[in-house]
C-alpha positions in Angstrom: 102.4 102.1 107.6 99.0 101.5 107.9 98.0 101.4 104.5 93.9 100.0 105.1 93.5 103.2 106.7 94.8 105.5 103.6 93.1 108.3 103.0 93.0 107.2 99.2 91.4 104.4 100.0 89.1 106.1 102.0 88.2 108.5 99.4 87.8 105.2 97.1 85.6 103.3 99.3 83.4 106.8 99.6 82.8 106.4 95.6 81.7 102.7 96.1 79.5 103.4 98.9 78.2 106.6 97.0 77.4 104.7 94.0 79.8 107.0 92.7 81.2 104.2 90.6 77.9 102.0 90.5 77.4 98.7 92.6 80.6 97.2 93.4 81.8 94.5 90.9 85.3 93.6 92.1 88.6 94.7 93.8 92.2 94.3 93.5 95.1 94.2 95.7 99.5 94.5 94.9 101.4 94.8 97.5 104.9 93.7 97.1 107.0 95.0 99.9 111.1 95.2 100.4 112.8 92.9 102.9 116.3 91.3 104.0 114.7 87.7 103.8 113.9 88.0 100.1 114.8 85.2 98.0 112.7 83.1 100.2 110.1 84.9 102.4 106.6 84.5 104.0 104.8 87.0 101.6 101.4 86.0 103.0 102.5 86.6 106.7 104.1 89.6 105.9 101.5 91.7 103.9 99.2 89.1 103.6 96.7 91.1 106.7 97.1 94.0 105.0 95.8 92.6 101.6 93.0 91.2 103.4 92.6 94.2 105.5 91.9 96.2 102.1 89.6 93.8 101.1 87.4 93.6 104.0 87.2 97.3 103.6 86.1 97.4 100.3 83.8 94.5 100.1 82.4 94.8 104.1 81.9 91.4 106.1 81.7 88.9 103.8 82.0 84.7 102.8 84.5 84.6 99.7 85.2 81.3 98.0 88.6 81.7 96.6 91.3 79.6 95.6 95.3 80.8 96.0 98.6 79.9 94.2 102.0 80.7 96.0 105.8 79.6 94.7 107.5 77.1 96.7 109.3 79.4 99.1 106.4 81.5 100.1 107.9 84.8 98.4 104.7 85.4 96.5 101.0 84.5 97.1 98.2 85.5 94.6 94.6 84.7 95.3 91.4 84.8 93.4 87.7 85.1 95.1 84.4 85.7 95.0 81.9 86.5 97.6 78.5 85.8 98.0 77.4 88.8 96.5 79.2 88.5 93.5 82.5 90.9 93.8 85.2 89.3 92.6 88.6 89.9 95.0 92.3 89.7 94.1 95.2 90.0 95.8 98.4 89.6 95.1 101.6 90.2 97.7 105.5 89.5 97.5 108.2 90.2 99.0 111.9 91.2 97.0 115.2 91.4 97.9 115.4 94.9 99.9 117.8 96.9 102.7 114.8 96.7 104.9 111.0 96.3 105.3 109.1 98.7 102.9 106.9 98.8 100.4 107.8 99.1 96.8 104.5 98.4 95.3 101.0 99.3 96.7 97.7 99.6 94.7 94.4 99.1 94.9 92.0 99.0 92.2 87.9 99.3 92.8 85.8 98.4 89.8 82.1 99.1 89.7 78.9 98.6 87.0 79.7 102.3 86.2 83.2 103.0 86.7 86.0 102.1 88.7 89.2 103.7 91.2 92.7 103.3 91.0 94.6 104.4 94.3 98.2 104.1 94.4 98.8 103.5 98.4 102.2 105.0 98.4 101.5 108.0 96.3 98.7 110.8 96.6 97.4 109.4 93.3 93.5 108.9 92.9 91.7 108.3 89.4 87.8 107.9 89.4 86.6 106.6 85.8 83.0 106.8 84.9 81.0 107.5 81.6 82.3 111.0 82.2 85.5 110.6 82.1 88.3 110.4 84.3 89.0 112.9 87.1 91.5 113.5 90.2 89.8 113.4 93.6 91.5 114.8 96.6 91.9 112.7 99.3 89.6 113.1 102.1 89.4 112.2 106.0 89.8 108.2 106.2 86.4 106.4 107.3 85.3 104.1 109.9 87.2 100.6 110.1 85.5 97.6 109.4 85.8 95.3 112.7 88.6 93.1 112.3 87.9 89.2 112.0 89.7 86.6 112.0 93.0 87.0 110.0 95.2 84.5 111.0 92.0 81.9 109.7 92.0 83.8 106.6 95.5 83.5 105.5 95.5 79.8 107.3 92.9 79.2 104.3 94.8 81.1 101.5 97.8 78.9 102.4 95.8 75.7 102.4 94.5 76.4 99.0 98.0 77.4 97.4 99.2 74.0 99.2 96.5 71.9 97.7 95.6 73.6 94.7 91.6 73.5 95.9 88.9 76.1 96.2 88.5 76.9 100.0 85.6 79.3 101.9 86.0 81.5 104.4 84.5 84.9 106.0 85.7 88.1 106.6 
């Protein structure tokens, strides 16, 4: 399941790029996925590209300074970032004990100086809160992908800072 190329995502990155939610402030990642290994799993290998997948969407090419925390046996990863423009990123990804691979948890949440978007990746749920209120958007056709970069580099540096507890760079 592809879930960077969602079309609720896509309808949320529309309302960021629309200035349908005003400039974009920051954006948030869960992704907590089923799997036989739980109990002791590589979280940020397994969902980690899609987490930064999302990201990359939302916030285009970018140079984030974030620092990342894991637990000892890799099952859970959560990072904190900020990129040169100011949008503050998120992400946080597990794995749990599960018959096989799939997702049990999937969100992504877009905040903006005028609003923000919820979009539950697994569900056709998408709220848009402004000044006016909240409303249900149909999802529309996904967008363009944002060229891949490096991803094993990127989750190489989310691993070194949950290993040493530091603040690392890196681009995306």
């Amino acid at each position: 399941m592809n879930l960077a190329a969602h079309p609720g995502l896509s309808r949320a990155l529309t309302a960021v790029r629309g200035a349908e939610i005003g400039l974009l402030r920051s954006v948030a990642v869960d992704l907590v996925v089923a799997d036989t290994s739980a109990g002791g799993g590589d979280a940020l290998g397994m969902v980690g590209p899609t987490a930064i997948d999302i990201l990359r969407r939302a916030t285009g090419p970018a140079s984030v300074d974030l620092q990342s925390h894991a637990t000892t046996d890799g099952g859970a990863v959560t990072f904190l970032g900020r990129t040169e423009r100011t949008v503050v990123v998120n992400a946080h990804v597990s794995v749990v004990a599960g018959a096989h691979r799939e997702y049990v948890r999937a969100t992504a949440r877009v905040v903006g100086t005028h609003g923000s978007v919820f979009v539950d990746l697994l569900r056709p749920a998408l709220d848009v809160r402004t000044a006016t209120g909240t409303t249900r958007v149909p999802f529309g056709v996904p967008g363009p992908d944002v060229a891949p970069g490096e991803t094993a580099a990127i989750l190489s540096a989310i691993a070194d800072s949950a290993r040493s507890a530091q603040t690392v760079s890196t681009t995306w």
